[in-house]
N, CA, C and O atoms as a Maestro MAE file, in Angstrom:
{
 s_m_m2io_version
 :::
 2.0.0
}

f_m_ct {
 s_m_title
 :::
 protein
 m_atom[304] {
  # First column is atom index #
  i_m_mmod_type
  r_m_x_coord
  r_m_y_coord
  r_m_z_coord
  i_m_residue_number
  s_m_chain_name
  s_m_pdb_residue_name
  s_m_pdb_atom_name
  i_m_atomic_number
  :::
  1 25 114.101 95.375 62.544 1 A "UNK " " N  " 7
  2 3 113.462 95.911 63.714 1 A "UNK " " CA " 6
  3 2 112.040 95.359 63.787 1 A "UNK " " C  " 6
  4 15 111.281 95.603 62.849 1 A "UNK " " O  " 8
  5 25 111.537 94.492 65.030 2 A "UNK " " N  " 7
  6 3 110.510 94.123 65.075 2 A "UNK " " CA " 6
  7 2 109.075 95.575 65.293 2 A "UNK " " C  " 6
  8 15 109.690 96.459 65.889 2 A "UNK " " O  " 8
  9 25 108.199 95.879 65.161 3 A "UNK " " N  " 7
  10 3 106.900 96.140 65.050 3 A "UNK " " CA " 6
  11 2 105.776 95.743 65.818 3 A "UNK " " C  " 6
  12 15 105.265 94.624 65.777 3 A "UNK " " O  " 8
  13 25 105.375 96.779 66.581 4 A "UNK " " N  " 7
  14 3 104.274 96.105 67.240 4 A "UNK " " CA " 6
  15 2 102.955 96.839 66.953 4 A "UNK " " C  " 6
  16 15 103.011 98.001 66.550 4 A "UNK " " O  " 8
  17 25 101.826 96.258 67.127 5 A "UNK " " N  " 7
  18 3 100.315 96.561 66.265 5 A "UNK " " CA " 6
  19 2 99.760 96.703 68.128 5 A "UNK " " C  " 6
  20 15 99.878 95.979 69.116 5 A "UNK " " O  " 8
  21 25 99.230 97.849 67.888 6 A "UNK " " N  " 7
  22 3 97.961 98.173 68.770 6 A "UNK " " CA " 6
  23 2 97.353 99.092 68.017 6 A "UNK " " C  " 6
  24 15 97.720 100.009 67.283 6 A "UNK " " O  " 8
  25 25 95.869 98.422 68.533 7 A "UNK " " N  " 7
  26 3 94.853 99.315 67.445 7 A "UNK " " CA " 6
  27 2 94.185 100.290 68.517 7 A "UNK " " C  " 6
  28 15 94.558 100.528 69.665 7 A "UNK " " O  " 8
  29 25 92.798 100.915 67.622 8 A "UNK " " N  " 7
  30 3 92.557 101.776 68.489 8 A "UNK " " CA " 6
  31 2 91.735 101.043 69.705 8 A "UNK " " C  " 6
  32 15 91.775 101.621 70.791 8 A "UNK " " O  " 8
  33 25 91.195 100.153 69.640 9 A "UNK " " N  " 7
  34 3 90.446 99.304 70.797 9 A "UNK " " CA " 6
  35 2 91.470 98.866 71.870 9 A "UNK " " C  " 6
  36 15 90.951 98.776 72.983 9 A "UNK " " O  " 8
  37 25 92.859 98.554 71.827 10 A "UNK " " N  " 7
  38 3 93.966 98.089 72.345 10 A "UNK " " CA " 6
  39 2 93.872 99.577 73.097 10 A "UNK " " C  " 6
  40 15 93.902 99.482 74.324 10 A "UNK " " O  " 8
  41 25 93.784 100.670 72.676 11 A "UNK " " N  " 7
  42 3 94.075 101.776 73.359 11 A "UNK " " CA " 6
  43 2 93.019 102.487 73.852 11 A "UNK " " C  " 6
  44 15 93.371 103.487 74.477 11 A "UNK " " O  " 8
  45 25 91.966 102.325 73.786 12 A "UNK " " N  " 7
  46 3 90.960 102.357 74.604 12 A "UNK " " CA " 6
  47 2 90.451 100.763 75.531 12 A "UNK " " C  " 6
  48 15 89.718 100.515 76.488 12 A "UNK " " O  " 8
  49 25 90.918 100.336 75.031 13 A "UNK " " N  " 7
  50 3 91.212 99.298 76.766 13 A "UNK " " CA " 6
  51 2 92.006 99.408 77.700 13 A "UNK " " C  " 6
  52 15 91.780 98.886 78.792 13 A "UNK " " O  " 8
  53 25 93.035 100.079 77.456 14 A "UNK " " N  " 7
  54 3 94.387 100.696 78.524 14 A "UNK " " CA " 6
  55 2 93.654 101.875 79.220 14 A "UNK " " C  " 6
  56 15 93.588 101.828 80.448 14 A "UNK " " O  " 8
  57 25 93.138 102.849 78.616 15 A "UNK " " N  " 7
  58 3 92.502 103.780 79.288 15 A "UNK " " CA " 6
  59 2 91.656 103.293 79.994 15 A "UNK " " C  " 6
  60 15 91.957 103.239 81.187 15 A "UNK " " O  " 8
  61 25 90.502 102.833 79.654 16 A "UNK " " N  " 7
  62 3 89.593 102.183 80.377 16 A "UNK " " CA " 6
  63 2 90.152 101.342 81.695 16 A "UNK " " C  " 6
  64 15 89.706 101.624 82.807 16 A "UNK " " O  " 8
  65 25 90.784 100.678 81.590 17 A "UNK " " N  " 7
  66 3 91.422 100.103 82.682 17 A "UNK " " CA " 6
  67 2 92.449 100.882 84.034 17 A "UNK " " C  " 6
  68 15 92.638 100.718 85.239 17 A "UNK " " O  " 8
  69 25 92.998 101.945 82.737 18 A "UNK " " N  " 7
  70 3 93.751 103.204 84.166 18 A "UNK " " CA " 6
  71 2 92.390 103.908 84.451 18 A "UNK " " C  " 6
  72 15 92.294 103.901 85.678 18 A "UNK " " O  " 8
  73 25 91.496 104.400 84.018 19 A "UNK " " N  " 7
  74 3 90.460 104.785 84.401 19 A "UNK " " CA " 6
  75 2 90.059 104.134 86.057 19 A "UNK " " C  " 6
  76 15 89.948 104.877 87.033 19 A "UNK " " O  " 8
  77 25 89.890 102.723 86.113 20 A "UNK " " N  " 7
  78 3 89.395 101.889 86.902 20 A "UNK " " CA " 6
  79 2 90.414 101.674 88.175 20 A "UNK " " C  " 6
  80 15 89.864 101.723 89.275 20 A "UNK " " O  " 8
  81 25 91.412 101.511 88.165 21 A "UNK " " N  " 7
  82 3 92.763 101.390 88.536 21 A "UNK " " CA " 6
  83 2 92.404 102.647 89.525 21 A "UNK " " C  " 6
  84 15 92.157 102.546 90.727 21 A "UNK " " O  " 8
  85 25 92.429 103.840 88.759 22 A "UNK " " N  " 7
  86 3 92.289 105.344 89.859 22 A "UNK " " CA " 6
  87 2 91.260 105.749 90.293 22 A "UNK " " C  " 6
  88 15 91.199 106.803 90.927 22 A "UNK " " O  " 8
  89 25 90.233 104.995 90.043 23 A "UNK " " N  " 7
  90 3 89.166 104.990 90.989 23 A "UNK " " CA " 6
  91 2 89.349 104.322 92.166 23 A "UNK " " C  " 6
  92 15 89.206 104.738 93.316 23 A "UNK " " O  " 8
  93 25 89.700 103.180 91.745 24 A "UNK " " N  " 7
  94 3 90.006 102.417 92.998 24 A "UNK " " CA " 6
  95 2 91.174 102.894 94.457 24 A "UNK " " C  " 6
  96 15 91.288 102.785 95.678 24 A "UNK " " O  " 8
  97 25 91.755 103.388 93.401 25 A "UNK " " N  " 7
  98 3 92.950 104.318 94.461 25 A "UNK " " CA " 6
  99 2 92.567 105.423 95.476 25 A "UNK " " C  " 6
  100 15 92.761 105.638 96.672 25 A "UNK " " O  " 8
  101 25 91.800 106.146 94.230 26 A "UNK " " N  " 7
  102 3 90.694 107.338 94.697 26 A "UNK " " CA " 6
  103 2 89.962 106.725 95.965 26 A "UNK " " C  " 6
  104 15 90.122 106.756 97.185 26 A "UNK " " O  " 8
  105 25 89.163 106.207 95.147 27 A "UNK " " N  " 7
  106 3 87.867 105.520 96.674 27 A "UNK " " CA " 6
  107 2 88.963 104.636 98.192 27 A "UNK " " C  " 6
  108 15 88.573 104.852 99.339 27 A "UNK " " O  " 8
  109 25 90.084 103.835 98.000 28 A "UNK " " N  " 7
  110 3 90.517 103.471 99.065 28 A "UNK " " CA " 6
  111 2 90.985 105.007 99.878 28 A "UNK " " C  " 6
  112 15 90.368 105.379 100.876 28 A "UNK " " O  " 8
  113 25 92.419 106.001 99.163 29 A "UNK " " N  " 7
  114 3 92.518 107.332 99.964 29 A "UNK " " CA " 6
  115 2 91.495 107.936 100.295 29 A "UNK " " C  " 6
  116 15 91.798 108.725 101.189 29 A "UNK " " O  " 8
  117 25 90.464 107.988 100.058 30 A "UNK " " N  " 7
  118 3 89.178 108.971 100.238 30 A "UNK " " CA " 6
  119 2 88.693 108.029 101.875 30 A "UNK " " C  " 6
  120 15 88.664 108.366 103.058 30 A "UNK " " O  " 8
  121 25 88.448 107.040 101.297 31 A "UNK " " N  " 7
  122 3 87.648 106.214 102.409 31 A "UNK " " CA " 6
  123 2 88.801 106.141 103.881 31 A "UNK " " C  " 6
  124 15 88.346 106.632 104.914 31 A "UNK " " O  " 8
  125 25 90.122 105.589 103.934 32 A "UNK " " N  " 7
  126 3 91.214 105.772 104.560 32 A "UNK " " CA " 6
  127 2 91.955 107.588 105.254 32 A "UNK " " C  " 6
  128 15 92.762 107.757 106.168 32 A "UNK " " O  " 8
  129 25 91.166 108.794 104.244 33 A "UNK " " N  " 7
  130 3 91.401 109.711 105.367 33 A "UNK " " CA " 6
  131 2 89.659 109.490 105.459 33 A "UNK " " C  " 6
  132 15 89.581 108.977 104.343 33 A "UNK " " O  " 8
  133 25 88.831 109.491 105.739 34 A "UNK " " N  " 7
  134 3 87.356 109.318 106.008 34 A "UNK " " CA " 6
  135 2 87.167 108.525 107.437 34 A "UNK " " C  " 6
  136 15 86.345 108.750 108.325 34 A "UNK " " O  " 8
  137 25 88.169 107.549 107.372 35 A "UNK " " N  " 7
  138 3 88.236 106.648 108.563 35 A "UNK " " CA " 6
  139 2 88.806 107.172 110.011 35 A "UNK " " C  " 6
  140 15 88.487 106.874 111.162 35 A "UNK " " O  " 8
  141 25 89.831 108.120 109.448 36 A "UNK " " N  " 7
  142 3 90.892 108.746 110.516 36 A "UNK " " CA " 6
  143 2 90.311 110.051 110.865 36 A "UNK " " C  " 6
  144 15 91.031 110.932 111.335 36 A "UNK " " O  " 8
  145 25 89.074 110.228 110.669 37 A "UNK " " N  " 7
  146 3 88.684 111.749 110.675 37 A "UNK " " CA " 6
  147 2 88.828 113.338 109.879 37 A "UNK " " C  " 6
  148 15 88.320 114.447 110.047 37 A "UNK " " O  " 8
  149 25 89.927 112.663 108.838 38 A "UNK " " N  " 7
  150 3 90.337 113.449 108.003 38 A "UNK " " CA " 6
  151 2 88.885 113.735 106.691 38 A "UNK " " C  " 6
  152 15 88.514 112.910 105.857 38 A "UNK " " O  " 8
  153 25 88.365 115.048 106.893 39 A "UNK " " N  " 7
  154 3 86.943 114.981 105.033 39 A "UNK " " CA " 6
  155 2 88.191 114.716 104.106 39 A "UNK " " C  " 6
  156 15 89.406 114.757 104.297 39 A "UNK " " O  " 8
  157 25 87.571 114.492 103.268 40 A "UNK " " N  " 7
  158 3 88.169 114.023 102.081 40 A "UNK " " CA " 6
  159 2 87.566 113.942 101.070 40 A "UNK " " C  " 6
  160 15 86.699 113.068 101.086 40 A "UNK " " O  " 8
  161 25 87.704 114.760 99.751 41 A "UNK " " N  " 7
  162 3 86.934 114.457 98.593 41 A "UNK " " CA " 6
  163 2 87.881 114.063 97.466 41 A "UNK " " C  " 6
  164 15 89.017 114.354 97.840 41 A "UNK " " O  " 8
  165 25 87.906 113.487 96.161 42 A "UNK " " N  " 7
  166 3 88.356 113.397 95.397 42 A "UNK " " CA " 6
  167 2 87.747 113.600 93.722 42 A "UNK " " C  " 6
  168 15 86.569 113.242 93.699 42 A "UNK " " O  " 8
  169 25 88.177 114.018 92.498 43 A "UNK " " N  " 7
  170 3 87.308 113.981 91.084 43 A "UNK " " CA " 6
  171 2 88.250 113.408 90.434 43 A "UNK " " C  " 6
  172 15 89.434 113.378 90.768 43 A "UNK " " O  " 8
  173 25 87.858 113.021 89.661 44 A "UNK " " N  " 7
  174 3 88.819 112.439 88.104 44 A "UNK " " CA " 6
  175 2 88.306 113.687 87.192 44 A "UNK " " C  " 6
  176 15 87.093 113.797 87.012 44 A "UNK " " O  " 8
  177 25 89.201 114.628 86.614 45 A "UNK " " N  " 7
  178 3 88.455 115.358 85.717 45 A "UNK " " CA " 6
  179 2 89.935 115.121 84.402 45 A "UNK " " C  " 6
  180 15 91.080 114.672 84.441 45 A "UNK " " O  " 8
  181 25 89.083 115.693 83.432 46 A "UNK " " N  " 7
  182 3 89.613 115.479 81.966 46 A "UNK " " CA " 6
  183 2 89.986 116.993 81.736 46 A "UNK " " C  " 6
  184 15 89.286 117.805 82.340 46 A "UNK " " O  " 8
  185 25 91.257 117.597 80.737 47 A "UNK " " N  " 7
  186 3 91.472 118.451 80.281 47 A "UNK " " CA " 6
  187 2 93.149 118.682 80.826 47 A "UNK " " C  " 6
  188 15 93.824 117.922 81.521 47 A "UNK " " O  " 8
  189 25 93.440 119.729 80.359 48 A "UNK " " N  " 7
  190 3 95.229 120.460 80.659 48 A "UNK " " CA " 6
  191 2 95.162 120.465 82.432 48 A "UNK " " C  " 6
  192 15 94.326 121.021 83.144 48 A "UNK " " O  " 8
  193 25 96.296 119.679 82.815 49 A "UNK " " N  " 7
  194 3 96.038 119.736 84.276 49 A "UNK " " CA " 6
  195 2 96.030 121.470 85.111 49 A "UNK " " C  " 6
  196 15 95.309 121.980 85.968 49 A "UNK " " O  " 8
  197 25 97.254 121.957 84.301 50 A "UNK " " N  " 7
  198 3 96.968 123.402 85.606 50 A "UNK " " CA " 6
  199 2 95.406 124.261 85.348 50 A "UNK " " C  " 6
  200 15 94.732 124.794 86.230 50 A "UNK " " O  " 8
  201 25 95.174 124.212 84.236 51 A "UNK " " N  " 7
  202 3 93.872 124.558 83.692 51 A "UNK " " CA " 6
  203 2 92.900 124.131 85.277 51 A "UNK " " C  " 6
  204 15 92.462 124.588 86.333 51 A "UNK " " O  " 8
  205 25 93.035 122.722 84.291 52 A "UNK " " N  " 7
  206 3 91.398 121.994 85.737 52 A "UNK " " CA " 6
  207 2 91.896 122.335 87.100 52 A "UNK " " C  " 6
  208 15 91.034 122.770 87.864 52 A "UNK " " O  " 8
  209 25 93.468 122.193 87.699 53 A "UNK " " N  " 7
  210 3 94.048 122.428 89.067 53 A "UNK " " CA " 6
  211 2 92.866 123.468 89.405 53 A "UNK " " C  " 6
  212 15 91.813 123.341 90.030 53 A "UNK " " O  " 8
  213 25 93.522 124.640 88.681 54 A "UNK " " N  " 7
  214 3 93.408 126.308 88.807 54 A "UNK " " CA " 6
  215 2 91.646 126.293 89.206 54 A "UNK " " C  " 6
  216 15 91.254 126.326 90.372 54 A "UNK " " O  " 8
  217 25 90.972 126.252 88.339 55 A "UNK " " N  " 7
  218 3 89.729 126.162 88.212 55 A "UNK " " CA " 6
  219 2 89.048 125.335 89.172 55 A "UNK " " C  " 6
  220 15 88.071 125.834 89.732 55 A "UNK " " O  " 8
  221 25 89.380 124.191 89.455 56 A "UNK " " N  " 7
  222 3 88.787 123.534 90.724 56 A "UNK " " CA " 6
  223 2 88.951 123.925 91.740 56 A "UNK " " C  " 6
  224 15 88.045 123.766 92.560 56 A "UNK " " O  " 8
  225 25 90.277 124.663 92.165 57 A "UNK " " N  " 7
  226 3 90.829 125.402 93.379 57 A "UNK " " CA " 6
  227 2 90.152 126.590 93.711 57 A "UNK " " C  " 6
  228 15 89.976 126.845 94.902 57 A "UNK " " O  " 8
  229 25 89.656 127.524 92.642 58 A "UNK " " N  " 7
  230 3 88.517 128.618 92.773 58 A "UNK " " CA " 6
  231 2 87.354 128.307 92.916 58 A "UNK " " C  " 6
  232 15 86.580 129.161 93.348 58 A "UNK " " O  " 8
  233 25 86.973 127.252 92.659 59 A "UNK " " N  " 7
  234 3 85.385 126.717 92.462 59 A "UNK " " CA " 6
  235 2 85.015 126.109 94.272 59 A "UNK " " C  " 6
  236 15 83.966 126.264 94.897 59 A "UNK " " O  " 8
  237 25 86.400 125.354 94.763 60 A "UNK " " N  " 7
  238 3 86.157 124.746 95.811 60 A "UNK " " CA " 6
  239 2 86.430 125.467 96.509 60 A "UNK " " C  " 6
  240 15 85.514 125.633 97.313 60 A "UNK " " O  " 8
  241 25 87.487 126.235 96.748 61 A "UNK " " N  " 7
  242 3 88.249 126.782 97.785 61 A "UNK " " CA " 6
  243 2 88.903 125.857 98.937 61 A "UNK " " C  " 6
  244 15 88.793 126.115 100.135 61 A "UNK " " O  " 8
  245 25 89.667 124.633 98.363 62 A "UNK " " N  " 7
  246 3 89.425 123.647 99.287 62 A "UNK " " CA " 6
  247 2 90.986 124.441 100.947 62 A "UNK " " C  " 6
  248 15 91.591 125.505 100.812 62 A "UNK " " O  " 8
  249 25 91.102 123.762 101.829 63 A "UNK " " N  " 7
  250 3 91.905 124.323 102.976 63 A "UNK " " CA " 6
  251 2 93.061 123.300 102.850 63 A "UNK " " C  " 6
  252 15 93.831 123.420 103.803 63 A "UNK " " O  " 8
  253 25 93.446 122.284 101.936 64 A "UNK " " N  " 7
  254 3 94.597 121.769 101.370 64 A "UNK " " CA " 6
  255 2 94.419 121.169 99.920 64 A "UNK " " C  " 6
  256 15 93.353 120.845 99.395 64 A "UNK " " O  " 8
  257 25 95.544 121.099 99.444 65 A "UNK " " N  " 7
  258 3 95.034 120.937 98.078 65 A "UNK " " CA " 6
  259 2 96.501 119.815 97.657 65 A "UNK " " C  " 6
  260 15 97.490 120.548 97.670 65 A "UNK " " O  " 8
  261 25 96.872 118.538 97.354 66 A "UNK " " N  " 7
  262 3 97.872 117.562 97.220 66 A "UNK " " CA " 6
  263 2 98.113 117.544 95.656 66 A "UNK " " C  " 6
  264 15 97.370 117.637 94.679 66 A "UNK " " O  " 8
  265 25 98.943 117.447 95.770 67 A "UNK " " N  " 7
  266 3 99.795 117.380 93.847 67 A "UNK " " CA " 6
  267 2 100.298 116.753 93.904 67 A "UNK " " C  " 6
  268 15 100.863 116.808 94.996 67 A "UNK " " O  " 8
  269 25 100.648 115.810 93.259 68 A "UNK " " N  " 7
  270 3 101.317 114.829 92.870 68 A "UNK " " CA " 6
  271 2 102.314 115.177 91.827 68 A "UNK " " C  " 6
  272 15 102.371 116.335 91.412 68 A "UNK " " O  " 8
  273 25 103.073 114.287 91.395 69 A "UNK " " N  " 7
  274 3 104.400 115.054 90.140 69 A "UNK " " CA " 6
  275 2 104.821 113.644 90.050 69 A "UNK " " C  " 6
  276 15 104.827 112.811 90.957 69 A "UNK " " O  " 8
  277 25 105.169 113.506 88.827 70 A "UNK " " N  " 7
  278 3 105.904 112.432 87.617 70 A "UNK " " CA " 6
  279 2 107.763 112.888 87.735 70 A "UNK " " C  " 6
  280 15 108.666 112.288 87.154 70 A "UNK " " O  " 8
  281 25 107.846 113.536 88.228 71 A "UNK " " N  " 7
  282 3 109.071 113.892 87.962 71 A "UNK " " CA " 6
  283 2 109.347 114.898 87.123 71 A "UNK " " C  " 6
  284 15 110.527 115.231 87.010 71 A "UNK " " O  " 8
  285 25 107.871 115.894 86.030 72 A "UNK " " N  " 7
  286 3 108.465 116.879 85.357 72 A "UNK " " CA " 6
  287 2 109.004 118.441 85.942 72 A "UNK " " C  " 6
  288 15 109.459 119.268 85.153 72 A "UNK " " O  " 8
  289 25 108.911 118.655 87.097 73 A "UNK " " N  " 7
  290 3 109.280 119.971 87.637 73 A "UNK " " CA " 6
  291 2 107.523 120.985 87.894 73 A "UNK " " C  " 6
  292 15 106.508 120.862 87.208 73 A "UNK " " O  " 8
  293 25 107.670 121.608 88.704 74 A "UNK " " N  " 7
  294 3 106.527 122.346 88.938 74 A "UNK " " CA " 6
  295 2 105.331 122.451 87.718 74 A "UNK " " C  " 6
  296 15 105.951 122.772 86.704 74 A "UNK " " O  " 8
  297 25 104.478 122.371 87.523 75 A "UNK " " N  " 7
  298 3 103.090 122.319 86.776 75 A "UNK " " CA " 6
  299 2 103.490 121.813 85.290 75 A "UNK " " C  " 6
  300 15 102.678 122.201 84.450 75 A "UNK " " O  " 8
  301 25 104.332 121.199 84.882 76 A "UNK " " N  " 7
  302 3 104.054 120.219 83.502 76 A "UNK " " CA " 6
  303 2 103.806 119.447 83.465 76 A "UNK " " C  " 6
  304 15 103.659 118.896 82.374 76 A "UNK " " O  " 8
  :::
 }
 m_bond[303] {
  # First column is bond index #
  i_m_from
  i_m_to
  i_m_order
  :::
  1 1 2 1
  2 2 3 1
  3 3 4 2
  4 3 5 1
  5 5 6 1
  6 6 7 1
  7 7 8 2
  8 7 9 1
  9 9 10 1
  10 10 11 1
  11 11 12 2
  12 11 13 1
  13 13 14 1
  14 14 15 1
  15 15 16 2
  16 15 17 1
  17 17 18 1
  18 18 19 1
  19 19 20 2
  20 19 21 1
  21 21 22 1
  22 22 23 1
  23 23 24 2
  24 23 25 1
  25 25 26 1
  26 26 27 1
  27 27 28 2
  28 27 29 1
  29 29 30 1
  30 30 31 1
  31 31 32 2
  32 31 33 1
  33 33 34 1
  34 34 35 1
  35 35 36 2
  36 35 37 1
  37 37 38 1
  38 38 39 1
  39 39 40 2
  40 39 41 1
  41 41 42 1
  42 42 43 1
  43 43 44 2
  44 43 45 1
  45 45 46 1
  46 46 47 1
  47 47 48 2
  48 47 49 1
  49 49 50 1
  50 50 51 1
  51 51 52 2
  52 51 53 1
  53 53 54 1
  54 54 55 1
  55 55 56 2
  56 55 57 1
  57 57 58 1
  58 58 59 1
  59 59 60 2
  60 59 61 1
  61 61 62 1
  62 62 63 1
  63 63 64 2
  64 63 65 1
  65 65 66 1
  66 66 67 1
  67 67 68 2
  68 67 69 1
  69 69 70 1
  70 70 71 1
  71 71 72 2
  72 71 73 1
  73 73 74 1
  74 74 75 1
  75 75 76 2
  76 75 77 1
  77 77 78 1
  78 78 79 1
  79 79 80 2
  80 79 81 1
  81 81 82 1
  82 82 83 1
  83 83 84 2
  84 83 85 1
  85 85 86 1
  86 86 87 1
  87 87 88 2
  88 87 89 1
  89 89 90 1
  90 90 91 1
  91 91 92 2
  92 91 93 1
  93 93 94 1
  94 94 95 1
  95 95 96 2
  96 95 97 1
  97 97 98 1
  98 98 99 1
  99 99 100 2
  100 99 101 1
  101 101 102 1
  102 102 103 1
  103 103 104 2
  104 103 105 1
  105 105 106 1
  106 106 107 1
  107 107 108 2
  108 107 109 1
  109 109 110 1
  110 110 111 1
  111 111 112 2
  112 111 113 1
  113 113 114 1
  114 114 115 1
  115 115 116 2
  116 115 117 1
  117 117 118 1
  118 118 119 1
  119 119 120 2
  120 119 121 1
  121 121 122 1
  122 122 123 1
  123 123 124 2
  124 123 125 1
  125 125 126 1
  126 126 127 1
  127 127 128 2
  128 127 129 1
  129 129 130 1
  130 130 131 1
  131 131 132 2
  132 131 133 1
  133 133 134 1
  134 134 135 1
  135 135 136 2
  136 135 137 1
  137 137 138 1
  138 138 139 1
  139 139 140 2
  140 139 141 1
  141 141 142 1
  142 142 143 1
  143 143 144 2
  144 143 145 1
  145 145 146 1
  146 146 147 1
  147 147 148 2
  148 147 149 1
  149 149 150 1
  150 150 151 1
  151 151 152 2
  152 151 153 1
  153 153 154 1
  154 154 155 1
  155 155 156 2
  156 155 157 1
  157 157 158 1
  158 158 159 1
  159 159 160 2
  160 159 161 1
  161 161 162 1
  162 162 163 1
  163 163 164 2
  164 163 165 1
  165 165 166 1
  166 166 167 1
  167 167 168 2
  168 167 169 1
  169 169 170 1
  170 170 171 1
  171 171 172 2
  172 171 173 1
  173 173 174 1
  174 174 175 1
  175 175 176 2
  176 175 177 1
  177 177 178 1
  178 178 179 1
  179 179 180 2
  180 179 181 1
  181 181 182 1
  182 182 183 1
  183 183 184 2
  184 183 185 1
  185 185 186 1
  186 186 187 1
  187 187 188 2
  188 187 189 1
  189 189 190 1
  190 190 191 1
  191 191 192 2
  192 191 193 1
  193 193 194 1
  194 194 195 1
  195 195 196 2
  196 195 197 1
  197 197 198 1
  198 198 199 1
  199 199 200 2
  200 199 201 1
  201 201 202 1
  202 202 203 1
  203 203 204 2
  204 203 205 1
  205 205 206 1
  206 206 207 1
  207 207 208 2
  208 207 209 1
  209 209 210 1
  210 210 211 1
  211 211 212 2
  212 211 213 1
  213 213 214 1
  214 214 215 1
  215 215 216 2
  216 215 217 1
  217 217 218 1
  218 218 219 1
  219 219 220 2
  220 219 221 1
  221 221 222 1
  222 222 223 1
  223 223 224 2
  224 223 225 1
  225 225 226 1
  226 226 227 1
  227 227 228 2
  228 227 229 1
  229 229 230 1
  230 230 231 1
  231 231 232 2
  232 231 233 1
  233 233 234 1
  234 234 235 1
  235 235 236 2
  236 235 237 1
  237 237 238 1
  238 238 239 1
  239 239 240 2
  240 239 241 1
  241 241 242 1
  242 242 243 1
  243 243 244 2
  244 243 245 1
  245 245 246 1
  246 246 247 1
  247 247 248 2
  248 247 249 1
  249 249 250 1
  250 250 251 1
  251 251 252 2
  252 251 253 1
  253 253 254 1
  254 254 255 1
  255 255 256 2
  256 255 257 1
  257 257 258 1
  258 258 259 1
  259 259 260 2
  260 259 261 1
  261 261 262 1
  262 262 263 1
  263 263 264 2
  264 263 265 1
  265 265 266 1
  266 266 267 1
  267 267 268 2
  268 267 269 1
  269 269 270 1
  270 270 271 1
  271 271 272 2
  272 271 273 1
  273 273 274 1
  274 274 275 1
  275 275 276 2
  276 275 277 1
  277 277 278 1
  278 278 279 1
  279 279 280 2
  280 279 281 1
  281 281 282 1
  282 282 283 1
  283 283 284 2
  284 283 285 1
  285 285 286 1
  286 286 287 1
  287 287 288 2
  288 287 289 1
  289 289 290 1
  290 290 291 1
  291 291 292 2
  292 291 293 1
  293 293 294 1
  294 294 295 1
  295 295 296 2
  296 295 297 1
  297 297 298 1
  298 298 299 1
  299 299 300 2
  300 299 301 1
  301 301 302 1
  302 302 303 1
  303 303 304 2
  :::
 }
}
């Protein structure tokens, strides 16, 4: 069975790079409903997602709120 080596710099360059990747995504949707008249804000935040969801949703009170899903079923 072949073996493959990634170190920890290999894996903090992947992050770093999805980091960059969803900014960019971020800033085009943001700017694209911005254009159409739609406000629009977006954050990158770190931690357990329903945690930060929950907590940003009380903090903002925003009047829609978009989720996205991987395919695991409601909040995993």
């Amino acid at each position: 069975m072949d073996s493959i080596y990634a170190s920890n710099e290999d894996f903090k360059n992947m992050k770093q790079k999805e980091r960059v990747r969803g900014t960019h995504l971020l800033e085009y949707f943001v700017n694209r409903c911005n254009e159409i008249g739609v406000p629009c804000q977006a954050w990158i935040k770190e931690g357990d997602p329903k945690e930060v969801i929950l907590n940003e949703v009380k903090r903002i009170r925003p009047d829609l709120l978009v989720v996205g899903s991987r395919g695991l079923g409601p909040f995993q």
